[in-house]
C-alpha positions, 0 to 999 in steps of 0.5 A: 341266775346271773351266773349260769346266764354268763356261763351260758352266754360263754359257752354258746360263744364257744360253741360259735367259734368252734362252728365258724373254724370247721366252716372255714378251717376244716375238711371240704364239704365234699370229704366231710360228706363221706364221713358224715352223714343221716342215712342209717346203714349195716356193718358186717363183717367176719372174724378169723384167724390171721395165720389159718384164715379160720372163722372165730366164731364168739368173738366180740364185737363193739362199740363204746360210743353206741353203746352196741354190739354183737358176737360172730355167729358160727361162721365168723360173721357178724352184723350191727344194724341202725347205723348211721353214717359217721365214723366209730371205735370198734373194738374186737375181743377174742380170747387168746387172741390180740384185741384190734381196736380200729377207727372204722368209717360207716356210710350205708351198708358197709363190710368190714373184716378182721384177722386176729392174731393170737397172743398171750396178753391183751395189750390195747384196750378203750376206755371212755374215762376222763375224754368225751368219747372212746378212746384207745388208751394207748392215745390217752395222755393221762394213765388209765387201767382198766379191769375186767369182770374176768379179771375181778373174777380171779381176786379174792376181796371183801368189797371193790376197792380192795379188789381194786387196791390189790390189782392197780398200781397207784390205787390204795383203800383207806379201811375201817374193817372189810366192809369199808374201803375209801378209794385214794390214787396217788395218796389223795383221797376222801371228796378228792377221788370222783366215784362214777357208776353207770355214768351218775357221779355216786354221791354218799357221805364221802367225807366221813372216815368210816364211809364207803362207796355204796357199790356191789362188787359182784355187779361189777362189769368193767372198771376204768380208773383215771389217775390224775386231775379230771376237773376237766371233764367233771368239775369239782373233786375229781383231783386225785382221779375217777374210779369209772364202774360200770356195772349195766350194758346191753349184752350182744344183739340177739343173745340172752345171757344169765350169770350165777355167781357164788363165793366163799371165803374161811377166814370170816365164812364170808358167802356171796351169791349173784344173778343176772339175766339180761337180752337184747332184741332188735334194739329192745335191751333188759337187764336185771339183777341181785346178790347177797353177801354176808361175813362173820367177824374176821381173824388174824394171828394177833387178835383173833377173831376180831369182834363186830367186824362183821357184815351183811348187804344186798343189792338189786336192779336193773336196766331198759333200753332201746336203741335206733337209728336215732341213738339210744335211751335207757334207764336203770335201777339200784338199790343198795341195803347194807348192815356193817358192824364198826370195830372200836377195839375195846378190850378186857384189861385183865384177858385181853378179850374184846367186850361187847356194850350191853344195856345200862352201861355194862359190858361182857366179854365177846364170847364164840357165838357174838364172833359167828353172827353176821348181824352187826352189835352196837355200834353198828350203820345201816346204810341204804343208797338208791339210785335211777338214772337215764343214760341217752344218746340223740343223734344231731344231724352230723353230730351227737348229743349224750344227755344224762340225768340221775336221782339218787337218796344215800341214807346213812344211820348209825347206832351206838347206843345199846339201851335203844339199840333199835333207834339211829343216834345220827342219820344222814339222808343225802338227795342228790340230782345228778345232770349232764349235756354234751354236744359232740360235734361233726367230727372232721378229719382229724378233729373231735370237739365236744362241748357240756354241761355238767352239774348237780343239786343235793341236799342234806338232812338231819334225822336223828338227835346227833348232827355233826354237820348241818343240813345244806344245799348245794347247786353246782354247774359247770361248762367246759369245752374238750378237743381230740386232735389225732394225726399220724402217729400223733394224739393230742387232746385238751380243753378248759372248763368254769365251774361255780358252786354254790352251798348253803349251809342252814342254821340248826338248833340242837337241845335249845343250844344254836349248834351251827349258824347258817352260812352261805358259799361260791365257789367257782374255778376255771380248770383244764388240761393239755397232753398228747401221746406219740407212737414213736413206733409200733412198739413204744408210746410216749405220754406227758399231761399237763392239768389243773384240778379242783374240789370244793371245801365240802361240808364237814370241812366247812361247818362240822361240829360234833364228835366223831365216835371211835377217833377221841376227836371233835371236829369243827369246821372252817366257813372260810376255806378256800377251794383246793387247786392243783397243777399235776405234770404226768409223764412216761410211756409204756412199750408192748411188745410180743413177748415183754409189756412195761408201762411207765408213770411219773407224776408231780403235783402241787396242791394250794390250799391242800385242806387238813385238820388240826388241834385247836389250842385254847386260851392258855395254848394248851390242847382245846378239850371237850367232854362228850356229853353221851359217854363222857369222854375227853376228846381233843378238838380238832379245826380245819386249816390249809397249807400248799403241798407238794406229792410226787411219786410213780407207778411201773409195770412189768410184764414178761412173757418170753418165747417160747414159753408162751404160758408164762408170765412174770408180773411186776408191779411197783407203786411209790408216792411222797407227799409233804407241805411246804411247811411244818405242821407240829413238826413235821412235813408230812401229810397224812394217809399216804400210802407206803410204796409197794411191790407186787410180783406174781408168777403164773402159768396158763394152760390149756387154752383150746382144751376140750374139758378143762380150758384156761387153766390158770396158777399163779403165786404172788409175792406182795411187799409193802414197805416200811412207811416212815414218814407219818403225819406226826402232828398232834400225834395223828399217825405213827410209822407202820412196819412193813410186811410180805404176803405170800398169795396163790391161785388156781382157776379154769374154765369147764367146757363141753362141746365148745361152751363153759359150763362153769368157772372155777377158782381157788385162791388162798391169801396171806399163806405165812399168817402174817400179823400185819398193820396197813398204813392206811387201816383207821382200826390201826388207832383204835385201844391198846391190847394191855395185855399184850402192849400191841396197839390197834387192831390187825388186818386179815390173817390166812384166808382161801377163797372159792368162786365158782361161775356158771354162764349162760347164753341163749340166741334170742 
């Protein structure tokens, strides 16, 4: 209670300075009042086309902050009421057309136009990841991409962090099968990338190698990824970066709008299906959805079809809301239900055939009709995450105040035991109560300060008979301070940020045996950043960011103590761990041009305390060995220990459109990141899970923009390289090199449309057309037996798979 006194009492300090220096350093009084005010009012305007002076009508029109917006009637004109006096981010869509994000000032009934142009590239975009309010990207100092659903639309993935490792440079998935993909950035993953879903920090068992994200592609509206340090703006864990998902948003004022979606791909006969409806009425806004998505077991040239690679999940929810004058308030719901069958790889020594557990012991081979079931056999998880949250935005006199808070329950049971194939050996039930306070105040001429309070408590029990780590309690709470300068040409942004954790880790008793000691841990850390970007012309802008993150030992890391299925390791924990910091120093600049768009990232980051485990060794300085008492296996034991670390790397994009052949676009992308210790672990330097460098190239042709039946046609063919990754964490015989590998991609896609509206979306994708037998570095199924017959080690990724997505839109004026 002392502390979160003091970090009160520091931040109230703050706040009195800030407030004393825009009394007595700012804007007049009489400037400030015209930018600033509480009288609500109207933006109108009209929409048209800057070289024929013609009205665009459905063209987009909106505001990040308010979380509002409308689409251009007929004529090209738009409206967006209950606006209070202030300034906002406005950003206008239009596709074929260049997107105009513009600072527009309101105070009372105010008109406002734009003449778009078009182009063949969307070049600007906002984002609201890592800053306290939309931003252009283009002023952001640290690299931010963004996707959107329409870009989502055109991949061809088994879950979102694979769609996202195929599209954005830096991101990787580390994978156990293709229901399971962990996020990395920039090699850096587990509880070191922050995971954020409609503005609730998603907390499941992240520190687990065979846990997932718990989020339903399909939902999926907008993706903003932030690579870097954001301890700033979110506490602890966010090292690597945040992964920004936004999957509820109220549609256009005075719309209703419904989607169905269906997929399927021939590989593992994976088929998805999607809905939504969703409305907004003077300022009353709804949203509900669901979807479905099964697979059977996948194939590859090597393997053939591997076995209990198969999948099932659903998921549900939806939104209310209302918004005013006064800000806005809504709540929103979901529940995801997901079965995933894990692959352990285990094979007949005469065929080569993979086996099934059966009762008593016993195996078979896998026959045909176990490859062709989507529900999973031993071992397999079930995993359920629930999650309500309400998002609210109070208007304060000339200021703002976002206030959120978030429940959510991640159940997680495994089941490895074929005799009581229906009881969880482990099961994990994570709650977690996720809060937020930011005052964003006045904003002057060129100033805009906001000032917060994040944090949350969770807590862990154990339900089953196996526990690896104990049950705990965890409080966190943190306070920072973040300012946005913009002047001219140039935008500077910064703050600083305290944090303290707080964890107690419960003594459990397992068979009559004290299987962990309680414990107690603090944490805490001051964190921030500083960087700026500068328009050197219309062209060109330059970036740098300097920025110190954070993340907190979790718990398996500091109290583990059991066996880990399928990796021939036991694992213990360390209760003297220290909290990992990082400096990470990022620069580049990125030119958008007409016809040629290229954007530049290098990054160094030094780690202390960069935390990883190793074999524990005995007495006699042998390996430390244990036997498992359930399958009675060896299994190496493994402790956790700390080294400083040094990664740097880049990312570059090149994109070129050239005149006069406006419908092509050659894209390329490359992607490098090299990590070491500053000293030898086992021999080697090397830290483990980093990605190999790659090149992503890919060619397409886009086609009838204005047709009156077929619109938008799209085609393209990519060419995917990964390059040999030859430096692996060799210690305790941990990673081996991986080969490189190309894959050769192709598409083809467009819209149907009749009197001026889509009718449906097609798209027809064919992945790895070579059939090429392949190992990603970062596949934990790369690990598991060998093939005796054949002397390969491991199980192979995805061979030739075509994919089809069809998407029909709705909307209604409501």
């Amino acid at each position: 209670m002392r502390l979160i006194n003091a970090l009160l009492t520091f931040i109230f300090s703050i706040i009195s300075l800030i407030t004393y220096s825009q009394n007595n350093f700012g804007p007049s009084e009489k400037h400030a009042s015209a930018t600033t005010g509480n009288t609500p009012g109207v933006l109108t305007g009209k929409i048209t086309d800057a070289k024929t002076g013609e009205a665009l009508p459905g063209a987009s029109i909106y505001l990040h902050d308010l979380k509002k917006g409308t689409i251009s009637n007929d004529k090209g004109q738009y409206r967006i009421a209950n606006l209070n006096a202030g300034k906002y981010l406005i950003e206008i869509t239009y596709r074929g057309y260049s997107t105009i994000i513009e600072t527009v000032v309101v105070n009372g009934d105010t008109q406002k136009d734009f003449a778009l142009k078009e182009a063949v590239v969307e070049n600007e975009e906002v984002t609201v990841t890592g800053v306290s309010s939309a931003t252009r990207i283009r002023q952001s100092p640290q690299p931010v991409e963004v996707l959107k659903k329409e870009q989502l639309f055109n991949v061809s993935a088994t879950n979102a962090i694979d769609a996202l490792a195929k599209t954005v440079p830096g991101v990787n998935g580390l994978s156990t099968g293709p229901a399971i993909s962990k996020p990395f950035i920039r090699g850096l993953g587990y509880n070191r990338v922050v995971t954020i879903n409609d503005g609730i920090r998603q907390e499941g068992q992240q520190w687990g190698d065979e846990h997932g994200i718990e989020i339903d592609d399909y939902s999926i509206q907008r993706v903003e990824v932030l690579k870097g340090p954001a301890s700033l703006m979110y506490g602890s864990d966010a090292l690597a970066g945040v992964i920004n998902i936004i999957t509820q948003r109220p549609v256009a004022d005075g719309h209703i709008t419904a989607n169905v979606l269906s997929e399927y791909q021939t590989n593992n006969a994976l088929r998805g299906f999607y809905g939504d409806v969703a409305g907004t009425k003077n300022g009353f806004s709804f949203n509900a959805y669901g979807s479905y998505k099964g697979a059977q077991d996948y194939r590859n040239k090597y393997d053939g079809r591997v076995f209990n690679s198969k999948f099932y999940n659903q998921n549900f929810g939806g939104m209310l809301g209302y918004s005013g004058a006064w800000g806005y308030s809504h709540i929103m719901v979901s529940n995801f239900d997901q079965h995933i069958g894990m692959v352990e790889g285990d094979r007949d020594s005469a065929t080569g055939a993979f086996v099934k557990a059966l009762p008593g012991g016993t195996q078979s081979i896998a026959g045909n009709d176990d490859f062709k079931k989507i529900t999973p056999e031993i071992p397999w998880q079930h995993i359920r995450h629930f999650k309500v949250a309400t998002d609210n935005n109070f208007a304060l006199g000339k200021g703002n105040m976002d206030v959120t808070l978030g429940y959510q329950q991640n159940q997680r049971q495994e089941f490895g035991n074929a005799d009581e194939a229906n009881t969880p050996n482990a099961w994990f039930s994570l709650k977690t109560i996720n809060y937020a306070v930011r005052w964003h105040l006045p904003a002057t001429q060129n100033w805009k300060t906001t000032i917060g309070i994040t944090g949350m408590s969770q807590n862990n029990t154990n339900k089953a008979e196996e526990v690896i780590i104990p049950d705990y309690d965890l409080f966190d709470i943190g306070g920072f301070v973040f300012t946005h300068y913009q002047k001219n040409k140039l935008s500077l942004n910064g703050g600083i940020r305290f944090d303290s954790r707080h964890v107690n880790g419960k003594p459990m008793t397992v068979d009559n045996d004290l299987k962990f000691t309680g414990f107690t841990r603090n944490f805490s850390n001051i964190s921030g950043s500083v960087g700026l970007s500068y328009a050197a012309s219309d062209l060109v802008t330059l970036k740098f960011n300097v920025a110190r993150g954070f993340r907190a030992p979790n718990l398996a890391e500091l109290a583990s103590n059991g066996a880990h299925e399928g990796t021939n390791r036991y694992e213990v924990g360390a209760n003297d761990l220290k909290s990992e910091t990082s400096l990470q120093v990022d620069g580049g600049f990125d030119l958008n041009s007409e016809h040629v768009s290229l954007e530049t990232s290098l990054f160094y980051n030094h780690i202390s305390n960069f935390i990883f485990y190793e074999k524990l060794s005995n007495n006699a300085a042998a390996d430390s060995i244990l036997t498992d008492p359930d399958t009675g296996n060896e299994l190496n034991v493994y402790h956790f220990d700390q080294r400083n670390a040094n990664l740097y790397g880049a990312e570059l994009a090149l994109d070129i459109h050239p005149h006069p052949l406006d419908w092509l676009h050659f894209r390329n992308a490359f992607s490098y990141t090299r990590a070491q210790f500053t000293s030898a672990v086992d021999g080697t330097k090397n830290i483990p899970s980093i990605p190999a460098a790659r090149l992503f190239t890919d060619l397409a042709v886009n086609f009838l923009p204005k047709g009156k039946t077929l619109r938008n046609l799209h085609l393209n063919l990519e060419s995917d390289y990964t390059f040999q990754q030859d430096h692996p964490f060799t210690g305790f015989a941990t990673e081996t090199a991986t080969p490189g590998y190309w894959l050769i991609n192709t598409g083809i896609g467009g819209d149907f449309v009749n009197h001026g509206k889509t009718l449906f979306s097609l798209r027809f994708t064919a992945y790895n057309l070579g059939d090429v037998a392949y190992q990603n570095h970062l596949s934990r199924l790369k690990y598991t037996a060998v093939n005796n017959v054949t002397g390969r080690a491991g199980v192979f990724n995805m061979g030739r798979n075509f994919g089809f997505k069809l998407n029909i839109p709705l909307d209604f004026n409501w």
